[in-house]
Backbone as ProteinMPNN parsed JSONL, in Angstrom:
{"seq_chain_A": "XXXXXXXXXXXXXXXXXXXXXXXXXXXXXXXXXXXXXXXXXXXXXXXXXXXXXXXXXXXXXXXXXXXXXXXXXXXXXXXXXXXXXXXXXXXXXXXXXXXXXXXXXXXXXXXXXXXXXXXXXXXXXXXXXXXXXXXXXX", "coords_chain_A": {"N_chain_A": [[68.242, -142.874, 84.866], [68.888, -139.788, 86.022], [67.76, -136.747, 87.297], [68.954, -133.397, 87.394], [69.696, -130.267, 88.465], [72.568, -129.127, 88.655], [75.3, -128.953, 86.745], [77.496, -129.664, 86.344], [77.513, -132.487, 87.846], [76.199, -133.693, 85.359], [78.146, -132.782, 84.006], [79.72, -135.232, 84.124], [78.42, -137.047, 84.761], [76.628, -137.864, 83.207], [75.662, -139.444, 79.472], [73.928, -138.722, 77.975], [70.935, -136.39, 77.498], [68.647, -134.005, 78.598], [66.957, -131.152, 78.553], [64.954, -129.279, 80.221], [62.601, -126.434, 80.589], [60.186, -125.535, 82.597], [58.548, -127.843, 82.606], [58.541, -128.892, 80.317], [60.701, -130.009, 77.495], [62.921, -128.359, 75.878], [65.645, -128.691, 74.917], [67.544, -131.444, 73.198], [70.173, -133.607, 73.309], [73.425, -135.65, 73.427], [75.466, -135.669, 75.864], [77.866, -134.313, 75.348], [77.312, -132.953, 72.723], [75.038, -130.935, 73.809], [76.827, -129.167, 75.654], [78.806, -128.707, 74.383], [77.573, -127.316, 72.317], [74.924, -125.408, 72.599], [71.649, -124.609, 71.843], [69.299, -123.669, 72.45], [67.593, -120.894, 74.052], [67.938, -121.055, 77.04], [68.666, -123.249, 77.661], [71.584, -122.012, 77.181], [71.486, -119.802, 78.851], [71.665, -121.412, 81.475], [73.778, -122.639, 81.707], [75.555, -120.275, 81.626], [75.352, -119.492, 83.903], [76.688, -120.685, 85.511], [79.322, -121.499, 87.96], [82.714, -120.59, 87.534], [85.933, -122.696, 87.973], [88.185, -120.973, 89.663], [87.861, -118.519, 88.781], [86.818, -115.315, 90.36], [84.128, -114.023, 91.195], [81.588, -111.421, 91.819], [79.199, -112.603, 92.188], [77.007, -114.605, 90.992], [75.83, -115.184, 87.205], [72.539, -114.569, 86.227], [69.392, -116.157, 85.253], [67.18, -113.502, 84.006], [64.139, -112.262, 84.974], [60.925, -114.19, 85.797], [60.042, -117.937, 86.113], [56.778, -118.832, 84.846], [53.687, -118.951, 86.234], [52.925, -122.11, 87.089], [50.016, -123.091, 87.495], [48.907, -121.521, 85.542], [49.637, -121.863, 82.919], [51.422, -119.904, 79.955], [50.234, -119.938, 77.095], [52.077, -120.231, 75.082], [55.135, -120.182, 73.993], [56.958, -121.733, 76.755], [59.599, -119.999, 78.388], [59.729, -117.227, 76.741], [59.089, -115.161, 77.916], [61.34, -114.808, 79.252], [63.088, -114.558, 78.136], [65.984, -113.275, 76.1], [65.937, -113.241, 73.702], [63.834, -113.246, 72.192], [61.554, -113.244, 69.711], [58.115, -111.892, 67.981], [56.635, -113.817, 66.775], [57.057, -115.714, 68.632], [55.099, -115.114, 70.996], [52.971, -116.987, 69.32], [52.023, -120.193, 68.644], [53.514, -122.863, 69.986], [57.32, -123.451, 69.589], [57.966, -126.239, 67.178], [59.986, -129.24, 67.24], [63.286, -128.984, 66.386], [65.902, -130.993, 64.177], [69.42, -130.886, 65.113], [71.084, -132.832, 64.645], [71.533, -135.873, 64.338], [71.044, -136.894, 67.171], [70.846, -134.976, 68.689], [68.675, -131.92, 69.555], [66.125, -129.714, 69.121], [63.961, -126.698, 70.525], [63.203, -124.067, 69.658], [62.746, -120.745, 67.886], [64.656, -119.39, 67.153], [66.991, -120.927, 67.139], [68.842, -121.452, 64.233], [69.622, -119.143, 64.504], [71.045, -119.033, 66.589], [73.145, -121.221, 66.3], [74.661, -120.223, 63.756], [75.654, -117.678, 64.806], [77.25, -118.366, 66.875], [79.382, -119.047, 65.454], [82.15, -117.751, 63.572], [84.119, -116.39, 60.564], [87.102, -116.289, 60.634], [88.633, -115.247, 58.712], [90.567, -116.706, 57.699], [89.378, -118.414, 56.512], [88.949, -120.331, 57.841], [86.818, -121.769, 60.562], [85.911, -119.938, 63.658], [85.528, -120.336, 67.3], [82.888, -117.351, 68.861], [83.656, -115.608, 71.37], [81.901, -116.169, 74.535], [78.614, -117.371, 75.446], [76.195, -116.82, 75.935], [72.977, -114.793, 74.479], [73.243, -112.817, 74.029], [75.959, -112.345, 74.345], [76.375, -113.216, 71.342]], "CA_chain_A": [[67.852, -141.49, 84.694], [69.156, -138.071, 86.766], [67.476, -135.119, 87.708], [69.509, -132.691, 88.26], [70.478, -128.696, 87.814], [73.528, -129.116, 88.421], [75.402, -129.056, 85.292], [79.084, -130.394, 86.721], [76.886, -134.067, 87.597], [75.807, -133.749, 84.365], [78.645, -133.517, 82.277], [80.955, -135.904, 84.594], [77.711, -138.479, 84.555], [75.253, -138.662, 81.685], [75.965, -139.651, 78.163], [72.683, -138.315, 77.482], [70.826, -135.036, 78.035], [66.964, -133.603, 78.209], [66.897, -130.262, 79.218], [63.414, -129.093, 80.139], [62.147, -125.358, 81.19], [58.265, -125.705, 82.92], [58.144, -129.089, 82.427], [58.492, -128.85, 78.618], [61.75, -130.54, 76.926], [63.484, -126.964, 75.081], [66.433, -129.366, 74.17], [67.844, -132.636, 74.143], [71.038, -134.653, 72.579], [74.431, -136.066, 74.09], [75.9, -134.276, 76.893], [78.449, -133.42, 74.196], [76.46, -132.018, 71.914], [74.485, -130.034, 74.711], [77.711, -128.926, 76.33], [79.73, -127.901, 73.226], [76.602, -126.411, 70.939], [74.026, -125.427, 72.923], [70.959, -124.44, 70.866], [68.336, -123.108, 73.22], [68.604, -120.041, 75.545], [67.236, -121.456, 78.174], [70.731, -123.767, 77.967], [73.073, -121.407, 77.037], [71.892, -119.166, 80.327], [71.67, -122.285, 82.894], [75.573, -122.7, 81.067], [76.362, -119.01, 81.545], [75.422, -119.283, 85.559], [77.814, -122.202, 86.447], [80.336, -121.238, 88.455], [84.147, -121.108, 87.048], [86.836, -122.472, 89.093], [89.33, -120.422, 89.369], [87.101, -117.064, 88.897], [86.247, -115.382, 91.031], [82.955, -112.924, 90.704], [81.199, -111.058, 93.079], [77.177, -112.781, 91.996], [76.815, -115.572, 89.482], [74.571, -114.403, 86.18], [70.799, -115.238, 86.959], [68.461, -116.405, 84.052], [66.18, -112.866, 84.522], [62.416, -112.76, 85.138], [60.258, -115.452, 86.758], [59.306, -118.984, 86.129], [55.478, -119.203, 84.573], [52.668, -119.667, 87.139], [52.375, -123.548, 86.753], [49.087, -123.24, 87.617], [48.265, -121.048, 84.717], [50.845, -121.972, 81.529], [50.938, -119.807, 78.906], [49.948, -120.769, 75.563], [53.171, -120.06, 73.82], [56.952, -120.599, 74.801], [57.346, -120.775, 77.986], [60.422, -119.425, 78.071], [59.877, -116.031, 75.87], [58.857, -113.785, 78.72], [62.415, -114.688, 80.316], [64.237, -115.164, 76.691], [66.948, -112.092, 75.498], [66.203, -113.273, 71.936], [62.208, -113.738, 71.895], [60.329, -112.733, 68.646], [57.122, -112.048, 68.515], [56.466, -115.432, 66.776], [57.429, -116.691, 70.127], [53.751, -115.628, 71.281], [52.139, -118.281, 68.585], [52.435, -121.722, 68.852], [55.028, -123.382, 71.057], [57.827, -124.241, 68.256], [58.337, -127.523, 67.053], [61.388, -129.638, 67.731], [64.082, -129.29, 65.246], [66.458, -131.927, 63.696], [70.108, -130.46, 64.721], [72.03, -133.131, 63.827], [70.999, -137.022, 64.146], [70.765, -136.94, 67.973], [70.642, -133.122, 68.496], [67.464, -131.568, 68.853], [65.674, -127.996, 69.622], [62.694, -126.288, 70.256], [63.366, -122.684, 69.102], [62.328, -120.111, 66.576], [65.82, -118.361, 66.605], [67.92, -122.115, 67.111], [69.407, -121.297, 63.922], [70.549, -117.504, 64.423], [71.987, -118.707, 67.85], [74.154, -121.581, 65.739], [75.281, -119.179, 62.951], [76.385, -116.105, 65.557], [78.045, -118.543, 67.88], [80.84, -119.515, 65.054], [82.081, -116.883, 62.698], [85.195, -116.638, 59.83], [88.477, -115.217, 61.214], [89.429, -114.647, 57.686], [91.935, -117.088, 57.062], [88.661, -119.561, 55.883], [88.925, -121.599, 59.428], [85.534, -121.39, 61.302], [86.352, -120.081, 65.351], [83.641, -120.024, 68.302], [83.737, -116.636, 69.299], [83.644, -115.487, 73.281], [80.198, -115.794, 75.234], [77.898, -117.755, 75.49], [74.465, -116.107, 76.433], [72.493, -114.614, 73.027], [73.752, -111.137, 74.223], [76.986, -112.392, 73.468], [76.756, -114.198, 70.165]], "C_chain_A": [[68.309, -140.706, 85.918], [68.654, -137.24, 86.258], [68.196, -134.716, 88.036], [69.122, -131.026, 87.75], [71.804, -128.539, 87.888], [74.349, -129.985, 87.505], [76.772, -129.877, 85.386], [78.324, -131.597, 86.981], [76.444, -134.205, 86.293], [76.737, -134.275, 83.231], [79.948, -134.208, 83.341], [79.779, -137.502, 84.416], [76.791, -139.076, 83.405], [75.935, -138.638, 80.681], [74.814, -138.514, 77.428], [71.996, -137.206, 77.993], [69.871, -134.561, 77.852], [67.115, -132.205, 78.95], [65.352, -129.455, 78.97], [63.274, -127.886, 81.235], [60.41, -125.748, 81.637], [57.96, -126.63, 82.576], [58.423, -129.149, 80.908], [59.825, -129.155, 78.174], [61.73, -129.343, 75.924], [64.546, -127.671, 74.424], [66.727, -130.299, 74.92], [69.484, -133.089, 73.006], [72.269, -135.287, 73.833], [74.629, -135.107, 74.522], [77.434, -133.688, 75.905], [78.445, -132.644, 73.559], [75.757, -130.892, 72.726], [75.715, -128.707, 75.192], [78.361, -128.055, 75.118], [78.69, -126.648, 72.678], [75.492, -126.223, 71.864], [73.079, -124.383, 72.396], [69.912, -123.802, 71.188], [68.575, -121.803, 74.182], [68.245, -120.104, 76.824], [68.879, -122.03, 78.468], [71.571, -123.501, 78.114], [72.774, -120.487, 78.632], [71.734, -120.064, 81.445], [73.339, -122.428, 82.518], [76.149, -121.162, 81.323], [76.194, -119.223, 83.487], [75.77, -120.002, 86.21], [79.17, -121.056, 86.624], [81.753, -121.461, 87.741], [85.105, -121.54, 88.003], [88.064, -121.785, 88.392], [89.001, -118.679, 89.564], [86.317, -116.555, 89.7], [84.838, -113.841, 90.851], [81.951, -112.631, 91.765], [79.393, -111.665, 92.936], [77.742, -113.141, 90.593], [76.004, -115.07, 88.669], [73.032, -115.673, 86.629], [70.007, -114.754, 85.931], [67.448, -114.678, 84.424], [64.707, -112.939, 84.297], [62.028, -113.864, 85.849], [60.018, -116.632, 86.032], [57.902, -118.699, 85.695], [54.778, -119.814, 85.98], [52.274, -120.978, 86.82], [51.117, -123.652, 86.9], [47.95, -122.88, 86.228], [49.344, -120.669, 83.668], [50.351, -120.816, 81.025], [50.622, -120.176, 77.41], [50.664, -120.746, 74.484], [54.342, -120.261, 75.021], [57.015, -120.274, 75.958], [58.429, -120.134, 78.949], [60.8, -117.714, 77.332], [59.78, -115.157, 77.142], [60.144, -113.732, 79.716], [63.789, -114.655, 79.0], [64.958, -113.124, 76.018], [66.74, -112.206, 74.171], [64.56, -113.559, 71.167], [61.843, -112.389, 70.856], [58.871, -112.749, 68.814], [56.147, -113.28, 68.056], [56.574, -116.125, 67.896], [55.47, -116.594, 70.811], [52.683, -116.295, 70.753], [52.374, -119.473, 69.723], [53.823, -122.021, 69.136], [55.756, -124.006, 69.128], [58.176, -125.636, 68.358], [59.607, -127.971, 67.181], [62.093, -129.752, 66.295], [65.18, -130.02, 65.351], [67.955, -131.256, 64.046], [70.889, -131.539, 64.082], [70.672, -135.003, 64.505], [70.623, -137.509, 65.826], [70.546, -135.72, 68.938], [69.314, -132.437, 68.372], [66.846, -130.639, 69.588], [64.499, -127.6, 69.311], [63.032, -125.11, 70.547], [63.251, -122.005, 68.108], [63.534, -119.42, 65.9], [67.073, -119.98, 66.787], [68.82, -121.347, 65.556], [70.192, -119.956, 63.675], [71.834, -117.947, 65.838], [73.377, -119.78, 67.276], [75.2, -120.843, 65.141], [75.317, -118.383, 63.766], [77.563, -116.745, 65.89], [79.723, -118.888, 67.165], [80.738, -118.457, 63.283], [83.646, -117.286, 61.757], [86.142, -115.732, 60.59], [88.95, -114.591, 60.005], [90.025, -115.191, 57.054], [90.772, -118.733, 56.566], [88.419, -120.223, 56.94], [87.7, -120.792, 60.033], [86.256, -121.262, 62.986], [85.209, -119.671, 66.106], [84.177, -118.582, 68.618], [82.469, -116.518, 71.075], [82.279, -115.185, 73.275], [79.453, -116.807, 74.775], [76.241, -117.973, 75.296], [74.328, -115.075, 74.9], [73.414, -113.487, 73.169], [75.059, -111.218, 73.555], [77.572, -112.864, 72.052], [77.308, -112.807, 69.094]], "O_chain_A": [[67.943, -141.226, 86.971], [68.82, -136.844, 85.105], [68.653, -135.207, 89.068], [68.382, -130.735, 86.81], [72.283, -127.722, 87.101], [74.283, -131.209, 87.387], [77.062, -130.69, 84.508], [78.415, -132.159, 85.89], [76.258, -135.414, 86.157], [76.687, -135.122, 82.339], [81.061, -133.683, 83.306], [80.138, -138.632, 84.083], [76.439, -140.169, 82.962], [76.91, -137.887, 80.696], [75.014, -137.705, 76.522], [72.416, -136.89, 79.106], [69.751, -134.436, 76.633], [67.455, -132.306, 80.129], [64.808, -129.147, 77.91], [63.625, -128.025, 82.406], [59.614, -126.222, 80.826], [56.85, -126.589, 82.045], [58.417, -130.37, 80.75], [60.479, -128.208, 78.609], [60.756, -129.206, 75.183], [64.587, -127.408, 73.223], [66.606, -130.497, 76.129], [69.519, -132.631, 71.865], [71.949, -135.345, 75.02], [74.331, -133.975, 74.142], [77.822, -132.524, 76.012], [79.217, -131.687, 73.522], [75.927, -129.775, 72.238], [75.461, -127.509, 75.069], [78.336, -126.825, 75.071], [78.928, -125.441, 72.633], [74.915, -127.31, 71.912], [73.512, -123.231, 72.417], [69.373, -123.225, 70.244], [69.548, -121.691, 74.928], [68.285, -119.153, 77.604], [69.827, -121.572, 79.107], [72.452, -124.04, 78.784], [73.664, -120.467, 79.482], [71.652, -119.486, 82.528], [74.068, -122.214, 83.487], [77.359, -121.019, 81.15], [77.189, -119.008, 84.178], [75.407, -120.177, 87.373], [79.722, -120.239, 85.886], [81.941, -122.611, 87.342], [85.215, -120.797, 88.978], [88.642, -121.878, 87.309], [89.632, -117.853, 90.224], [85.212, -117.05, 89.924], [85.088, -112.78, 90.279], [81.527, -113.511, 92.515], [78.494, -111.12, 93.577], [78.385, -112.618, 89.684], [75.195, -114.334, 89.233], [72.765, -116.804, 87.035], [69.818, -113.58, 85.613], [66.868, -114.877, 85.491], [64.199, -113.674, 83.45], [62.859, -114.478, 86.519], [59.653, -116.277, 84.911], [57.567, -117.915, 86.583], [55.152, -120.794, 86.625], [51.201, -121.063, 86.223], [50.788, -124.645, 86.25], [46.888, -123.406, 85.894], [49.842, -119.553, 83.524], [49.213, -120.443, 81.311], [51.311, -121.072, 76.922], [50.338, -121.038, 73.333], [54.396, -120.406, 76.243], [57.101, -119.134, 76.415], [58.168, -119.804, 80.106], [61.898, -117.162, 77.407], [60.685, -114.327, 77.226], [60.206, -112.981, 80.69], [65.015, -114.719, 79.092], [64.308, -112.14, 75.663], [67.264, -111.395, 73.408], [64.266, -113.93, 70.031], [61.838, -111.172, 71.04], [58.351, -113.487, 69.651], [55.171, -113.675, 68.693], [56.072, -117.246, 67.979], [54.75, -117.569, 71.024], [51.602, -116.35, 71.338], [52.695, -119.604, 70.904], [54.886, -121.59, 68.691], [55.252, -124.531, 68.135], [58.6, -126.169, 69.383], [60.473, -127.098, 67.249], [61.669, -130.382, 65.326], [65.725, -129.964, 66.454], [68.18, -130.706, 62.967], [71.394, -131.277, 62.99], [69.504, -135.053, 64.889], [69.905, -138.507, 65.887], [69.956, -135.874, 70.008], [68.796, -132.33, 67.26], [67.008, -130.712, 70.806], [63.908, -127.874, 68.266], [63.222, -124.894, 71.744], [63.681, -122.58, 67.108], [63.626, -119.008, 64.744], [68.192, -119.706, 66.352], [69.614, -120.499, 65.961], [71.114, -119.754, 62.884], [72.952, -117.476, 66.046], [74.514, -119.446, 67.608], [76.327, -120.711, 65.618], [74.336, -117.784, 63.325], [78.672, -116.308, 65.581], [80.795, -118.979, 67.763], [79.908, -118.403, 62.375], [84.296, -118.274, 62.101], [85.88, -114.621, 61.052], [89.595, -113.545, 60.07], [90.32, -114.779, 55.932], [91.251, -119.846, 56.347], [87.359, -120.844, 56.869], [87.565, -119.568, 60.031], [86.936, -122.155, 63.491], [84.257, -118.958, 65.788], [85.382, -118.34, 68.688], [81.414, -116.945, 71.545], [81.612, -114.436, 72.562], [79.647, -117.164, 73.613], [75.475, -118.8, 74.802], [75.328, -114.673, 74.304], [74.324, -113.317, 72.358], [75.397, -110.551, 72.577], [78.748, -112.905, 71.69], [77.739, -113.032, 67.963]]}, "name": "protein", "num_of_chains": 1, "seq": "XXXXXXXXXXXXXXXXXXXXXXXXXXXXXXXXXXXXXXXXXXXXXXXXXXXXXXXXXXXXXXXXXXXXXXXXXXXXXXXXXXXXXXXXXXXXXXXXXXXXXXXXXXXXXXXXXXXXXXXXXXXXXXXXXXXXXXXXXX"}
């Protein structure tokens, strides 16, 4: 097992992949699957604030808002009060983990809007990802 945040040890060392906001597992599958499709936006903005080589930018993007007082969780996602795509279902019950594929798996209420945005028709029938990452951009 590795702890890390940094996402370059990640996808040069694990096969495997738990990604956890406030202690709470938001997603998990192969660092493949994580890396290519990522399903959470907790993932896609720790993936939007990695450095590019090559690019250069004056201030990396930074998840906005704070971290949850660990001391005093709240009782729903803890993630929504920092999330670009939070419904107000998000202040229920924490969502359950969904099935993406057979090792693939997400705890989100919008997981499948952020799949379906991230890959659209060009036209010619062929599915293409389009640019961006972060919900803003889907």
């Amino acid at each position: 097992m590795l702890i890390t945040h940094d996402l370059g040890v990640i996808a040069e060392m694990a096969d495997y992949v738990v990604v956890m906001y406030a202690g709470r597992v938001v997603e998990k599958g192969t660092a493949q699957e994580i890396f290519a499709n990522p399903a959470h936006p907790y993932t896609i903005g720790l993936m939007a604030s990695k450095p590019i080589v090559g690019k250069k930018v004056d201030r990396l993007y930074s998840i906005p808002g704070k971290v949850p007082n660990p001391v005093n969780m709240p009782n729903y996602c803890y993630f929504k009060d920092r999330c670009e795509m939070a419904l107000p279902c998000c202040d229920g019950e924490y969502p359950c983990e969904i099935s993406l594929s057979p090792t693939h798996k997400v705890s989100c209420y919008r997981y499948y809007e952020i799949i379906e945005r991230r890959v659209s028709d060009d036209g010619t029938g062929r599915k293409r990802k389009k640019a961006g990452l972060y919900p803003r951009h889907l």
